[in-house]
Every structure is written in structure tokens, then in C-alpha cells.
C-alpha positions in Angstrom: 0.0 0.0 0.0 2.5 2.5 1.0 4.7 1.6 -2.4 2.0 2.3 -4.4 1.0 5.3 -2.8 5.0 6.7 -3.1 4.7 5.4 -6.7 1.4 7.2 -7.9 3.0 10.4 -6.2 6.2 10.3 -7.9 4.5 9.7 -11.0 2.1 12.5 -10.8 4.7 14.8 -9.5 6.7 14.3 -12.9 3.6 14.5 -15.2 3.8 16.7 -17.9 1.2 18.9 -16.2 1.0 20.3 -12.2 -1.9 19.1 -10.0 -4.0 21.8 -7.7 -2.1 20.3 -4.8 1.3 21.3 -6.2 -0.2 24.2 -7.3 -1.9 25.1 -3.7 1.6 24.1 -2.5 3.7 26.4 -4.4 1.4 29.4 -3.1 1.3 28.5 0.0 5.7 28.5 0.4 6.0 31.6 -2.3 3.5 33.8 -0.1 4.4 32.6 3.4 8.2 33.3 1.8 7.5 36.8 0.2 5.6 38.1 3.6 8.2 36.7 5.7 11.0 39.0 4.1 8.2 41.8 2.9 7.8 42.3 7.1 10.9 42.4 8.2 12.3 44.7 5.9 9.4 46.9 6.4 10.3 47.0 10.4 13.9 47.1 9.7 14.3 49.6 6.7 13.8 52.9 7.4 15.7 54.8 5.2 17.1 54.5 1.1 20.7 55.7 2.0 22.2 54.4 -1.4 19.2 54.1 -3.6 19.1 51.3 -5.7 16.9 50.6 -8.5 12.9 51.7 -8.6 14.3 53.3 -5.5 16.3 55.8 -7.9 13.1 57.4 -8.7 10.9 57.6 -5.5 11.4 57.2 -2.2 10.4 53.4 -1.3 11.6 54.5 2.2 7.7 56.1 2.6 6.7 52.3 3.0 8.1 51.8 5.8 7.2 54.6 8.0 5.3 54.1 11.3 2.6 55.3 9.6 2.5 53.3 6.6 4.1 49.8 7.4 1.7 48.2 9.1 -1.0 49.2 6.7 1.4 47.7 3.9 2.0 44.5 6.1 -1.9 44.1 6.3 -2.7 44.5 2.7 0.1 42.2 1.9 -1.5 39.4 4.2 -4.6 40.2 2.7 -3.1 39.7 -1.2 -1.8 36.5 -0.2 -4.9 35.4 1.2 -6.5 36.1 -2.0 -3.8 34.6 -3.8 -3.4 31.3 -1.7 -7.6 31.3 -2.4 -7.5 32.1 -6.5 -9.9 34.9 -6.1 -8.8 37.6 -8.6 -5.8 36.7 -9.9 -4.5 39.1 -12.1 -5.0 41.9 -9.4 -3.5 39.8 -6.4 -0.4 39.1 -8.5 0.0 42.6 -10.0 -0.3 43.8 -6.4 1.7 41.3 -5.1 4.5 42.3 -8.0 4.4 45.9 -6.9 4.7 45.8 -3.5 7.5 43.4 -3.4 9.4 45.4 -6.3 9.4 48.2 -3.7 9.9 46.5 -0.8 12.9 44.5 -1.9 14.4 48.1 -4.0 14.0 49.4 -0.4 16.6 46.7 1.3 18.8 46.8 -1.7 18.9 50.8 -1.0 20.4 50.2 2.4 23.7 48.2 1.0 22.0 44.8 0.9 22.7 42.6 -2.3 20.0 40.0 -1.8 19.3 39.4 -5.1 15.3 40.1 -4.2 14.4 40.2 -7.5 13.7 36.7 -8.4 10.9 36.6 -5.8 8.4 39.8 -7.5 9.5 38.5 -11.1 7.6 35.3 -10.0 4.3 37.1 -9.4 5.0 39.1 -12.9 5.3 36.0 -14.3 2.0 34.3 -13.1 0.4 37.5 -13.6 1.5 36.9 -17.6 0.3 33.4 -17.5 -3.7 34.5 -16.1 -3.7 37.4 -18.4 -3.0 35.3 -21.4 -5.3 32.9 -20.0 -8.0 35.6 -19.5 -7.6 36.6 -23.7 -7.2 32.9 -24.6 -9.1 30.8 -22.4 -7.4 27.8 -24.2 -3.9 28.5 -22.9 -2.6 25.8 -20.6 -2.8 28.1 -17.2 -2.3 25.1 -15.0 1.8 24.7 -16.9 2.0 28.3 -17.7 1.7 30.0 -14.4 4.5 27.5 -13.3 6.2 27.1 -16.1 6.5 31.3 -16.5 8.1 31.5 -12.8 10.6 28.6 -14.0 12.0 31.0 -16.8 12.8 33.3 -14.6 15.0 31.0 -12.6 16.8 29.4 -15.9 17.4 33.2 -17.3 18.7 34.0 -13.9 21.5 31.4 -13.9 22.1 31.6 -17.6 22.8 35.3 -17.5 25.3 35.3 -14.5 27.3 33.0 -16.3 27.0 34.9 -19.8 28.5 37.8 -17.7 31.3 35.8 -16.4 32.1 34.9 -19.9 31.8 38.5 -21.5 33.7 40.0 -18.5 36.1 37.7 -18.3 35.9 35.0 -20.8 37.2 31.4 -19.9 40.1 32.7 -17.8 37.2 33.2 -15.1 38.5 29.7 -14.0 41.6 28.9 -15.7 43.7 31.8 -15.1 41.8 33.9 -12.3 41.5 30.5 -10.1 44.6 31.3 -8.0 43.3 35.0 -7.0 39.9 33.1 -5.8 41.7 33.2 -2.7 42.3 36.9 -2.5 38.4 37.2 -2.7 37.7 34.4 0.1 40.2 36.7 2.1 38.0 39.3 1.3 34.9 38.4 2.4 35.6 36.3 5.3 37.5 39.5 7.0 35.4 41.2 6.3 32.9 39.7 8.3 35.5 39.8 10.9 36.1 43.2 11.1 32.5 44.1 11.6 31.9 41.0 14.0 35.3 40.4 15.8 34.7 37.0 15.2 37.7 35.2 15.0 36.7 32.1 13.8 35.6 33.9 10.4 38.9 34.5 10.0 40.4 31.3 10.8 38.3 30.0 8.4 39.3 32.3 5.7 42.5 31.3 5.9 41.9 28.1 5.9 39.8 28.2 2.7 42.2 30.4 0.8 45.2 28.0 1.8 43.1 24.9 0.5 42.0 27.1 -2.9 46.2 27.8 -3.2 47.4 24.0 -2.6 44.7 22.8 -4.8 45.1 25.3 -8.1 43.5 22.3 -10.6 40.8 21.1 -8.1 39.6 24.9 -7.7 39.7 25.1 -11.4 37.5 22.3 -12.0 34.9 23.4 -9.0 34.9 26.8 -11.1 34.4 25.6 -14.2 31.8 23.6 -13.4 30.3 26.0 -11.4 30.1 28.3 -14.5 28.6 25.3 -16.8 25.9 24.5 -14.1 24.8 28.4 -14.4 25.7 28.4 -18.4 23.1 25.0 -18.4 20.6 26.0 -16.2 18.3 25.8 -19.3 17.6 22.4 -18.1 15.6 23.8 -15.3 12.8 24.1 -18.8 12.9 20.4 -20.8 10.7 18.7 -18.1 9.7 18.1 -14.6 12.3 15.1 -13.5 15.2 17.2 -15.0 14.4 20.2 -13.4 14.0 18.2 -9.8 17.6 16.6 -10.2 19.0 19.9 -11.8 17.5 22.2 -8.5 19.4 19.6 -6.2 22.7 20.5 -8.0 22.0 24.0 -8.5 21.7 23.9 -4.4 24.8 22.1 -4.2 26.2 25.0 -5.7 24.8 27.6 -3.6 26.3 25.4 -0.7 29.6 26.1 -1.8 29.2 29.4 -2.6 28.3 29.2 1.3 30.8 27.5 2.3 33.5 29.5 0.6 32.2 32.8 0.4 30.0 33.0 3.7 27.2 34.3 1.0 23.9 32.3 1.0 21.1 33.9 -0.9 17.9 32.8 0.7 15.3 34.9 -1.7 17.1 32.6 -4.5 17.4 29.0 -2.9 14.2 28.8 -1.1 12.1 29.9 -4.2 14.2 27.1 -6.7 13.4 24.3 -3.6 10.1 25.5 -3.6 9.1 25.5 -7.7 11.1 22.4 -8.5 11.4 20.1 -4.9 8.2 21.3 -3.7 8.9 19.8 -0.3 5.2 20.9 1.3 3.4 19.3 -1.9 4.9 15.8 0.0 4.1 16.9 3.5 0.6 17.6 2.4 0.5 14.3 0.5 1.8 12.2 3.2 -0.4 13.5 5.7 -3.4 12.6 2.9 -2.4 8.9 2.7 -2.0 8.8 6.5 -5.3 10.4 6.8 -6.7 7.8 4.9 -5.3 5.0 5.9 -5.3 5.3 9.7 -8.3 8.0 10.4 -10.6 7.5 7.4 -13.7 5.1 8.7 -13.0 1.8 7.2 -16.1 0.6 4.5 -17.2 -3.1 5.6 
């Protein structure tokens, strides 16, 4: 019973289209995500001291005064309530767009390169997907509002390593391996210097001197790192490929993590979210033990 339950999952997971469970699912996480980090930078932001972006042009800092944030915090609730419920779609997710463009310009206006971005482009691009649905009522909405968000993530990765390439060309990893360590350096004292934490520093060290015994072993973690981003592509042909590609892709963040002490959690938890889907199997699991152990028994 329980193999053919973990069967018929799978195999519905990697259909060629996305059930209203995984569907549910993925609004559920992207929501509970985007309010999280919406919140806190609201009661943590208070000013745009190096404007970035939208932020350029008006002052996102308004948001998140006394006055305004907690009205803002509401209404986003509210617009994920909506959007967790389908009820107007193409106004939630506009909304929903909006707000988090200026919410996220606001932290990256105080000096903090989250890489927000990601997270509002995935409302733009279900907001594509139900407005082409509302002009073509034969569009595939069920594919497109997921499969739009999943572009997003492939251009992501394709384009950071298209940069690498045009900046830098292939000496990114062959000949600018060695000075890897110089940036490890970097980073690590500088979270030293701001923290006193002296561990931060041992560890630096300790990561650059591994990067300089090891020249053709950092090479080849580079390089692959750069054709991971390069192939990232495969996050599109299909469901199975983009579930073992997101592992790898987090395999790569973890090194970035480990290495550089920089963890992006707007940009992992979104890619574990569209392609692992981890609460589509909670909710599943707790179906089939639902059923099998609470359910009244037919005689």
C-alpha cells in the first residue's frame, strides 16, 4: 500500500502537467516566503541611504514609515490570502509584484545585495500566464503559471554565467583560479572586522590556503560551477530534469556558502520551492495517513 501510494505520487509529480495540490503548495511557500521577508524589511528599513533601482526614482523609504508599514503588512496578508484562495488573480499578483518590487528596491537601498528580484519576477510572471489565460481561455494556465516562474530562474543562472564569460571570458576559471583566494580573504575579513569573530577569519584562511594547494581542483569546481549556471536551461525540458538539476544547483549555492560565507535565501528557497516542492509531499503524506489510519474503514 505504501509503495503504491510513493509510486502514484512520484509519477504525478513528474507529469507533464501540475496538479492543484502542487499548485496550492507552491502558493502556500512563495507567499508565506515573500511576507516573511516583505515584514521584516518593512520593520527594519527605514531609510534609502544608497538608492538602488525603482528606489532611484521615488522614495520606497515612505513604506516603511510608522505610519505606513503596518497598513502595507496588512494589505500584503490580505493579497496572499487572496492569492493562496484564486480569487482575482491578475489583481492579487500585479499587487503582489508591486509591492515586493518596492519593498525588496528598499533593502537593496540600504547596502544589501539580496538578489530580491527573483521573488516579485515570479508574481509578474503568473500574472503573464492569467492574463493570457484571460484573452485565450485555451492556454494551458495550469503549466504556464508555473512554467513562467521557472524562466525566470533558468534566465537567472544563464545570464550570471553569460556575464562571467563576456567580462572575463574562460580565464574566469583557468587563469583567475589562484586570485579566488584573495576574494575568500576578502569576504571572510570582512565579516571579521565588523563582528570580531575570530573564527571567520580562521576559516578564511583556511579556505584560501586549501584554494592555493589545490590550483586544478579549484579550477575544475569553477568551471563547473560556470557550466551549471551556463546549463541552467535544463531547469525548462521537463519536470524530472528540473528536480535533479535544482538539487545541484543547491549544491552550488552550498559552496558558494561555504566558501564565500554568502547564502542567498530569496534565491534557494524559491528554486526548492518550484522544483522540490517539499510541502506538496508533506501535504501528501499526511493525505495517505489520513486515509489509511483516520478515514472510517467501509465493511
Amino acid at each position: 500500500m505504501k509503495s503504491s501510494f510513493t509510486s502514484a505520487r512520484w509519477n504525478n509529480f513528474f507529469a507533464n502537467d501540475y496538479s492543484p495540490l502542487e499548485w496550492t503548495s507552491v502558493k502556500i511557500s512563495i507567499s508565506s516566503i515573500v511576507c516573511f521577508f516583505s515584514i521584516y524589511i518593512l520593520y527594519h528599513r527605514s531609510t534609502q541611504p544608497f538608492p538602488s533601482g525603482i528606489c532611484n526614482y521615488i522614495n520606497c523609504a515612505y513604506v516603511a514609515t510608522d505610519a505606513i508599514r503596518l497598513p502595507v503588512s496588512v494589505l500584503l496578508v490580505l493579497l496572499s490570502l487572496m492569492y493562496i484562495s484564486e480569487v482575482q488573480m491578475i489583481f492579487s499578483t500585479l499587487l503582489l509584484f508591486v509591492l515586493a518590487v518596492l519593498i525588496f528596491s528598499l533593502d537593496e537601498s540600504n547596502g544589501n545585495p539580496a538578489e530580491n528580484g527573483i521573488l516579485a519576477l515570479v508574481f509578474l510572471a503568473q500574472f503573464s500566464a492569467y492574463l493570457q489565460n484571460r484573452f485565450n481561455a485555451q492556454s494551458n494556465l495550469s503549466k504556464n503559471r508555473m512554467q513562467f516562474s521557472a524562466q525566470f530562474f533558468a534566465a537567472a543562472y544563464t545570464l550570471s554565467a553569460i556575464s562571467k564569460l563576456h567580462v572575463s571570458g574562460f580565464a574566469w576559471f583557468t587563469d583567475d583560479a589562484p586570485k579566488f583566494a584573495l576574494e575568500v580573504m576578502r569576504v571572510f575579513n570582512s565579516v571579521y572586522v565588523t563582528n570580531g569573530l575570530n573564527e571567520y577569519s580562521h576559516k578564511g584562511l583556511s579556505v584560501a590556503s586549501f584554494i592555493i594547494a589545490h590550483p586544478l581542483f579549484t579550477k575544475l569546481i569553477l568551471g563547473g560551477s560556470l557550466l551549471l549556471e551556463l546549463c541552467a536551461f535544463s531547469l525548462m525540458l521537463n519536470k524530472k530534469t528540473a528536480f535533479v538539476y535544482s538539487f545541484l544547483l543547491l549544491a552550488f549555492h552550498a559552496g558558494i556558502f561555504y566558501t564565500l560565507n554568502i547564502f542567498f535565501p530569496t534565491i534557494t528557497l524559491p528554486l526548492i520551492v518550484f522544483f522540490i516542492n517539499p510541502l506538496y509531499w508533506l501535504l501528501s503524506g499526511a493525505g495517505y495517513v489520513y486515509a489509511t489510519f483516520v478515514t472510517p474503514k467501509v465493511s
